[in-house]
C-alpha positions in Angstrom: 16.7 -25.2 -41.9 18.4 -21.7 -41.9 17.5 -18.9 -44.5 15.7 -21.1 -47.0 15.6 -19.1 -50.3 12.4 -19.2 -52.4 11.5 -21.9 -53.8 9.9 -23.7 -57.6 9.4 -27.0 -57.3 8.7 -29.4 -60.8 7.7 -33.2 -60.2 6.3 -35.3 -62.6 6.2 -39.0 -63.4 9.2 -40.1 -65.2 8.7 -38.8 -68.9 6.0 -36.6 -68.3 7.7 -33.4 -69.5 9.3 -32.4 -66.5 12.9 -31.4 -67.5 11.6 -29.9 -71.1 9.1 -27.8 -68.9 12.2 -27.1 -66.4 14.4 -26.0 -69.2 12.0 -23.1 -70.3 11.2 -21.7 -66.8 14.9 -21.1 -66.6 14.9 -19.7 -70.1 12.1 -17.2 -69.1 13.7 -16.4 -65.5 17.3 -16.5 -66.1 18.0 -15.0 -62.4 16.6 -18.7 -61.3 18.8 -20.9 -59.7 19.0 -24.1 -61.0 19.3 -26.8 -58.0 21.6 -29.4 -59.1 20.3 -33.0 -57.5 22.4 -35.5 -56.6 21.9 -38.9 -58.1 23.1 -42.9 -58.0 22.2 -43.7 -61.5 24.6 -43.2 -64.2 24.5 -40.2 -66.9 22.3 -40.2 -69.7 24.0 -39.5 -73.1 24.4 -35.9 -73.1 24.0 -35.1 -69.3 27.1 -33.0 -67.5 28.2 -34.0 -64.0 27.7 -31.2 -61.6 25.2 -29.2 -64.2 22.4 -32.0 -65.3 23.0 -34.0 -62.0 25.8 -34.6 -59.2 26.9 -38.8 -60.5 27.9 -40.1 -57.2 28.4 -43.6 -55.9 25.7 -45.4 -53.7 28.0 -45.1 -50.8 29.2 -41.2 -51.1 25.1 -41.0 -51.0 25.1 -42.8 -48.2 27.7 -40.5 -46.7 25.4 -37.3 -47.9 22.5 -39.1 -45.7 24.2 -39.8 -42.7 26.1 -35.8 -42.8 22.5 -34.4 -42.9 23.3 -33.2 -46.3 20.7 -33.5 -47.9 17.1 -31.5 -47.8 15.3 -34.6 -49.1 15.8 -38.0 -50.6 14.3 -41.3 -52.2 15.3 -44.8 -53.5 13.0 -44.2 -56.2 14.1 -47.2 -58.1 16.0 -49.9 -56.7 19.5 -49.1 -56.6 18.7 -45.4 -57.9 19.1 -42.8 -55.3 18.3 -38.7 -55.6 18.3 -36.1 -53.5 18.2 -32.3 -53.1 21.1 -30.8 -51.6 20.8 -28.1 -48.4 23.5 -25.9 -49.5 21.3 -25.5 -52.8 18.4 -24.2 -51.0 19.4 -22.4 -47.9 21.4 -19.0 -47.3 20.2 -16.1 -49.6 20.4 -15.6 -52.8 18.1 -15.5 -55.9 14.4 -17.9 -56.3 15.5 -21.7 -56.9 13.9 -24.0 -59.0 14.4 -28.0 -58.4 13.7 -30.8 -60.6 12.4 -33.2 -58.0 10.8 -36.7 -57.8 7.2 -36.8 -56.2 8.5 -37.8 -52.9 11.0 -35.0 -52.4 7.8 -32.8 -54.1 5.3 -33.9 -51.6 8.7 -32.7 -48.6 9.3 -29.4 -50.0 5.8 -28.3 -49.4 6.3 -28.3 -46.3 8.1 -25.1 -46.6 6.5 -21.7 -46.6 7.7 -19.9 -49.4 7.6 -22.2 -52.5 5.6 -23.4 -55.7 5.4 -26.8 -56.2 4.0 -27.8 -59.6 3.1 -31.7 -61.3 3.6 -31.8 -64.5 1.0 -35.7 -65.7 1.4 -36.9 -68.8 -2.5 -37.1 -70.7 -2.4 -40.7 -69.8 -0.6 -43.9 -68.5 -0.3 -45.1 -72.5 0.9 -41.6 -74.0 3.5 -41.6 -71.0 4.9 -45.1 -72.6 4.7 -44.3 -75.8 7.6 -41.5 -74.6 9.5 -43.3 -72.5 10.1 -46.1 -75.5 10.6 -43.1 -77.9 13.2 -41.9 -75.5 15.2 -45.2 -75.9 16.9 -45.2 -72.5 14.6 -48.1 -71.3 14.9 -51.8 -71.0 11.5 -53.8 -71.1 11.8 -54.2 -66.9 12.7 -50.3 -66.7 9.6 -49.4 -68.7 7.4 -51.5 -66.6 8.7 -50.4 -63.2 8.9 -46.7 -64.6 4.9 -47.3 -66.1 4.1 -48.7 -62.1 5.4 -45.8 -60.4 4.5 -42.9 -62.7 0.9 -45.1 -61.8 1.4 -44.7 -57.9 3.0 -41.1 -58.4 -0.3 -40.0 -60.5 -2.1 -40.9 -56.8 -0.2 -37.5 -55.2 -1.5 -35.2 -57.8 -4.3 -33.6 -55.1 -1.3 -32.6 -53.3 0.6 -29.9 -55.3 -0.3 -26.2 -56.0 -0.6 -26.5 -59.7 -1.0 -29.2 -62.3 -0.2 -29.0 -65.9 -0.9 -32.1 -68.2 1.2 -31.8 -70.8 -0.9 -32.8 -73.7 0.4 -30.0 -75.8 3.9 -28.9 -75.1 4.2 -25.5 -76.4 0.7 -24.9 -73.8 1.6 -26.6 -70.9 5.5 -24.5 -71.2 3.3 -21.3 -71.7 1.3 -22.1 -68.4 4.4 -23.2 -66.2 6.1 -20.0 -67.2 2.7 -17.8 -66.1 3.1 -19.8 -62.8 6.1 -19.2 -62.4 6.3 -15.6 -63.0 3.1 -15.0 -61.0 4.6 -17.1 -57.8 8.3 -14.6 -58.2 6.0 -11.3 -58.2 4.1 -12.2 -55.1 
């Protein structure tokens, strides 16, 4: 990869906190750019094409692969592709921060200049009682969300910070210090 730019990472299990925590890091660093990912599964009420996510079909994801277009990429539930885009993360340009599955997570630290934070939930039964207050699950998405979040919760070792979000307002407070420390380096 040519000219990679400097890179905040956020991964978390689904409903953890992630894009709440994401959304304040770019409110305290507005000179952050946001990587938009590129995703298989439809829009959530409220999400923007090409702002929240890139909405593509499986196969123009499939043509993404096979182009080398992508930095890094997961099936990480059946059917539901995402993936980080190159053009986001190479060439100059200002710090970028990416909202990124564990997978991807665990592949961007293999670059040099980055920040790669998990954000756990207190516990596997806090983390459902979110995801059914969300109300964007079916009883089979909630248990195959609750299974992974339980296999993701095995990487946690392999990040340079953790932050279980137990107490939003703290946990925002402490990404943000993170953050700010890792830019100033």
């Amino acid at each position: 990869m040519m000219g990679t730019r400097r890179i905040v990472a956020v991964t978390a299990p689904s409903g953890a906190g992630k894009t709440t925590l994401v959304r304040r890091i770019l409110g305290a660093f507005p000179a952050l750019h946001y990587a938009v990912s590129v995703t298989t599964r439809p829009p959530r009420p409220g999400e923007v094409h090409g702002q929240d996510y890139f909405f593509v079909s499986q196969q123009r994801f499939r043509n993404l692969m096979a182009a080398d277009a992508l930095f890094e990429y997961e099936e990480v539930y059946p059917g539901r592709f995402y993936g980080t885009p190159r053009s986001e993360l190479e060439g100059s340009g200002p710090p970028v921060l990416v909202d990124v599955d564990v997978v991807g997570a665990c592949r961007l630290r293999r670059l040099d200049d980055r920040l790669v934070i998990f954000v756990a939930p207190p516990s596997l039964e806090v983390l459902r009682e979110r995801l059914v207050a969300r109300g964007t699950e079916s009883g089979a998405s909630l248990q195959a969300r609750l299974a992974r979040a339980s296999e993701e919760l095995r990487y946690i070792d392999r990040f340079d910070a953790v932050i279980v979000n137990d107490d939003l307002e703290q946990a925002a407070r402490t990404a943000v210090n993170l953050v700010g420390d890792f830019l100033e380096s």
